[in-house]
VMD Tcl script that draws the C-alpha trace (Angstrom):
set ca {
  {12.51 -9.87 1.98}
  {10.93 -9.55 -1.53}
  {8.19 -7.39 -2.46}
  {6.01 -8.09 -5.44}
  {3.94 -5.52 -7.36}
  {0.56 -6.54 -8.15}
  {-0.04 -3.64 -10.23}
  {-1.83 -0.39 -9.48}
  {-1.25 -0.10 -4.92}
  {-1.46 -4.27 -4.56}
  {1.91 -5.30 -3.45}
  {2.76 -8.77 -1.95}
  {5.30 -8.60 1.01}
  {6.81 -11.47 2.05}
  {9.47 -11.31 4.93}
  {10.30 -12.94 8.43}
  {8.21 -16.29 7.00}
  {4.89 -14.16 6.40}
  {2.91 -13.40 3.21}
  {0.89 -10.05 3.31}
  {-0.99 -8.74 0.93}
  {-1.82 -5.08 0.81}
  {-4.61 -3.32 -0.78}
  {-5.97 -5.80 -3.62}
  {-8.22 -3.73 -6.02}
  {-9.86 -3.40 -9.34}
  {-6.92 -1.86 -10.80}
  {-5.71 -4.56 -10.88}
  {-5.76 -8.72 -11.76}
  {-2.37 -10.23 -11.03}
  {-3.06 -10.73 -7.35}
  {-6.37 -13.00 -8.02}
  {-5.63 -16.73 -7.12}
  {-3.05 -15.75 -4.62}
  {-2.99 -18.85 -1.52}
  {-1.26 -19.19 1.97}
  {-1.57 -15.39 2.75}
  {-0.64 -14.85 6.44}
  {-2.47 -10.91 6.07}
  {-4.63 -9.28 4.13}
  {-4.39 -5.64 4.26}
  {-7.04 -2.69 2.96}
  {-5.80 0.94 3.99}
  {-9.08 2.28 2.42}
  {-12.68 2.18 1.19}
  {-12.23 2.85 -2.69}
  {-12.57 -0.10 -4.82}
  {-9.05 0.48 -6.58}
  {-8.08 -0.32 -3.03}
  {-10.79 -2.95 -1.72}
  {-12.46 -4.56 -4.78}
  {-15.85 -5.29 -3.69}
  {-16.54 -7.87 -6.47}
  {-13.55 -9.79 -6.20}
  {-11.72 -9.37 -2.56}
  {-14.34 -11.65 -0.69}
  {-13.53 -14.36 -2.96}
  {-9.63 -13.95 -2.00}
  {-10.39 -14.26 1.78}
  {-12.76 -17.08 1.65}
  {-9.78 -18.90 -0.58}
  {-7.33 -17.91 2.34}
  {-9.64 -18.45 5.28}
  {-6.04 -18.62 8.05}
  {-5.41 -15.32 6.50}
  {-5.45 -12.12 9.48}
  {-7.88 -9.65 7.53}
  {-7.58 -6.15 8.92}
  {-8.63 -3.17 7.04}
  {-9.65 0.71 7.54}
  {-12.05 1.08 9.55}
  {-14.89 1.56 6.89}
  {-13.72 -0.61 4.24}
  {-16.84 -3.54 5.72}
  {-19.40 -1.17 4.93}
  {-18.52 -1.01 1.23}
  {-17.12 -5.02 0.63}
  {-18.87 -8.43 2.11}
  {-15.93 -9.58 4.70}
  {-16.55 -11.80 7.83}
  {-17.82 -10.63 10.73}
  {-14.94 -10.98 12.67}
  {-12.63 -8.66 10.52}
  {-10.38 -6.72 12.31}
  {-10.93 -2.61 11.26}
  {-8.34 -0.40 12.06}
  {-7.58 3.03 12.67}
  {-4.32 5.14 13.48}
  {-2.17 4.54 16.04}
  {-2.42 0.67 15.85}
  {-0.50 -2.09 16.01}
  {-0.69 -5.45 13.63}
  {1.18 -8.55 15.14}
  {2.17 -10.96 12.76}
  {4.63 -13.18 14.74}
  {7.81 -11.74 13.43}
  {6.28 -8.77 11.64}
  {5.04 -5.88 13.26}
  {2.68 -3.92 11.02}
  {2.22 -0.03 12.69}
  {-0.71 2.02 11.27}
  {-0.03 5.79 10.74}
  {-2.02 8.77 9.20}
  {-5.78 7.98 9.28}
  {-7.30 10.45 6.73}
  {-7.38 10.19 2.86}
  {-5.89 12.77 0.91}
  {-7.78 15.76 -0.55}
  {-9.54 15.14 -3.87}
  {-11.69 18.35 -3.47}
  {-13.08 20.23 -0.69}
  {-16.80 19.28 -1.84}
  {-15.68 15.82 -1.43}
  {-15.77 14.65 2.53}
  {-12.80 13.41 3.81}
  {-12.60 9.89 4.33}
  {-10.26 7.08 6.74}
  {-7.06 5.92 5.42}
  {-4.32 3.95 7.10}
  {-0.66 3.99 6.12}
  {1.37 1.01 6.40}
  {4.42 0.50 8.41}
  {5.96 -3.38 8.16}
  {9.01 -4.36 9.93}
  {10.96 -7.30 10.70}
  {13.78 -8.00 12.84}
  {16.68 -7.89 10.50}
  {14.70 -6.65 7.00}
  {14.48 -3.46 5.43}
  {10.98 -1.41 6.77}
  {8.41 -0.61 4.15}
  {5.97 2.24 4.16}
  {2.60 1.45 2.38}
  {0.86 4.79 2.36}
  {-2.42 4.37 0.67}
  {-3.85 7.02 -0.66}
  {-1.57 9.88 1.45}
  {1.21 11.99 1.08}
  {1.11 13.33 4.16}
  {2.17 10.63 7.31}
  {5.57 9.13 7.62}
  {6.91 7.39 10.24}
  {10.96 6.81 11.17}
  {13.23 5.03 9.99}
  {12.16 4.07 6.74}
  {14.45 1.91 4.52}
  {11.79 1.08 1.38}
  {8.91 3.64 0.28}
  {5.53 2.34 -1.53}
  {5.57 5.89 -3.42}
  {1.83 6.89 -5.14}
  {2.58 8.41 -8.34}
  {-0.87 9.72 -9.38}
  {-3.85 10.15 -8.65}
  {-7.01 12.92 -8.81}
  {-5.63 13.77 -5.28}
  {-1.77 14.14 -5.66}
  {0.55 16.28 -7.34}
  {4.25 15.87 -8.22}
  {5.47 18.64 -5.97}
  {3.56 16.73 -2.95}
  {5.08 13.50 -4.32}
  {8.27 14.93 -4.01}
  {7.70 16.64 -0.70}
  {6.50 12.93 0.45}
  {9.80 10.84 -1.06}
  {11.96 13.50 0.87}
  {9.84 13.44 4.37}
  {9.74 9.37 4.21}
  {13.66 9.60 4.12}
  {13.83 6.07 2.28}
  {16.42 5.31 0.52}
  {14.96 3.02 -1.85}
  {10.98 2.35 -3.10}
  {8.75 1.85 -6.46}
  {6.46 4.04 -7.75}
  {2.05 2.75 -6.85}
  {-0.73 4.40 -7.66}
  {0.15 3.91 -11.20}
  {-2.93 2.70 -12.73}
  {-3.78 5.70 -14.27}
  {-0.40 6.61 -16.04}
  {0.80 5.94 -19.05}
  {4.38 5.53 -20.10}
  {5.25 8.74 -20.52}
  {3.77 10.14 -17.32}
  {5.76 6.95 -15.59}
  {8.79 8.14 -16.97}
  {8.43 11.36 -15.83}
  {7.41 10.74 -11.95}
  {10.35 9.00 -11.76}
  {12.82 11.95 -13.64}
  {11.26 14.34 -10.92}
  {11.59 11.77 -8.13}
  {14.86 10.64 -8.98}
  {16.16 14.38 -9.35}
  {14.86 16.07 -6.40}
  {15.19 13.31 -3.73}
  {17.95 10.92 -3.16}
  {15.23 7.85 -3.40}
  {16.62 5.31 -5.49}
  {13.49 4.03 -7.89}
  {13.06 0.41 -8.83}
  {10.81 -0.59 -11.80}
  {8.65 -3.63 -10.65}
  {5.87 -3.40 -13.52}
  {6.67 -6.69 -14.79}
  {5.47 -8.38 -11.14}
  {8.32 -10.22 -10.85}
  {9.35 -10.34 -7.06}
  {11.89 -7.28 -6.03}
  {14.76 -7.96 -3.17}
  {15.34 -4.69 -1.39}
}
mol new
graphics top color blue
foreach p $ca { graphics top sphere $p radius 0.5 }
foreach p [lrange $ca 0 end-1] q [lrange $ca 1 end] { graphics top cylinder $p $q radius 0.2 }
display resetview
C-alpha cells in the first residue's frame, strides 16, 4: 500500500491493484490531471471536499472510475446521473478492497448552522494496513484500525477532540488532513499534542510524495 497526500483531505490510496481517490477539493491542486482511478470518493458537500468547478472535469477524464459520494454531494457538483450516493452503514466493493462507510453527520460548526451528511471512510485489503478517512468528523471510528487520516483543523474541531479522536481510532500510525488552513507553526503543534497524548505515530506527507505504511 502507499498513500499519497494531495494536500488539504485529498489523499490517493492505492492498494490490492486499485487507485482511489478521496475527497478532491479546492484546497487543493496536486490531485488535478490524476488518470486510471478505480474510485472516486466525496464524504461531503463542502467544496474543500467536492470542488464543484473542477471535480466534474476529473470524472469525465476517468470515465471507468466507481464515483460514490455522500449522499448530497450531486446537489451541489454536476456528476452523472448514475453516481452512486451513499450514506452510513454501507458497503463499497472494489474487487479486493472493501470500502465500509461509518458516521453519517458532519461535525458541529455552530448550532445556528444545520447539520449536514458526512461519511467516514473505512478501506481494507486482504493483507494491507486499514485506513480511516474521516471527513469532516471526530466522532465515528470503526475497529481495527492500523492507519488514521487525522483532521487537524478546522472551524469545527478542537485539539482536545483531535486528541480524543487519535486515541478512540486506536491507530497506530496516520498523517495529519484538514490542514489547509494551518500554518507551520499550528502544524507543528497538532502534531506535539498528538504525538504526546496518544501513542499515534505521525508521518509528514506535505511534500506529496507517496507514503508506505
Amino acid at each position: 500500500m502507499q498513500i499519497t497526500h494531495f494536500g488539504h483531505s485529498c489523499v490517493l490510496v492505492e492498494t490490492g491493484s486499485r487507485r482511489v481517490l478521496i475527497d478532491p477539493g479546492n484546497f487543493s491542486t496536486s490531485w488535478h490531471g490524476l488518470r486510471d482511478l478505480d474510485a472516486i470518493l466525496v464524504t461531503h458537500q463542502h467544496p474543500d471536499h467536492a470542488d464543484p468547478l473542477a471535480l466534474p472535469g476529473l470524472v469525465a477524464a476517468n470515465p471507468g472510475a466507481l464515483v460514490a459520494v455522500e449522499r448530497t454531494v450531486p446537489d451541489f457538483v454536476a456528476l452523472p446521473d448514475d453516481v452512486r450516493r451513499l450514506g452510513p452503514g454501507e458497503t463499497i466493493d472494489l474487487g479486493p478492497v472493501r470500502v465500509n462507510t461509518i458516521g453519517g453527520t458532519h461535525a458541529v460548526i455552530h448550532a445556528d448552522y444545520p447539520r449536514i451528511g458526512n461519511v467516514g471512510l473505512v478501506l481494507r485489503s486482504e493483507g494491507e494496513p486499514s485506513v480511516l478517512h474521516p471527513g469532516d468528523c471526530l466522532d465515528a471510528v470503526a475497529d481495527g484500525i492500523d492507519v488514521a487520516l487525522v483532521p487537524a483543523f478546522g472551524p469545527w474541531a478542537a485539539t482536545r477532540e483531535t486528541i480524543e479522536f487519535c486515541r478512540a481510532a486506536k491507530a497506530a500510525q496516520g498523517f495529519l488532513i484538514h490542514d489547509g488552513l494551518l500554518n507551520e507553526r499550528g502544524y507543528d503543534l497538532i502534531v506535539k499534542h498528538v504525538t504526546t497524548l496518544t501513542p499515534m505515530r505521525l508521518a509528514d506527507v506535505r511534500d506529496t510524495r507517496p507514503w508506505r505504511p
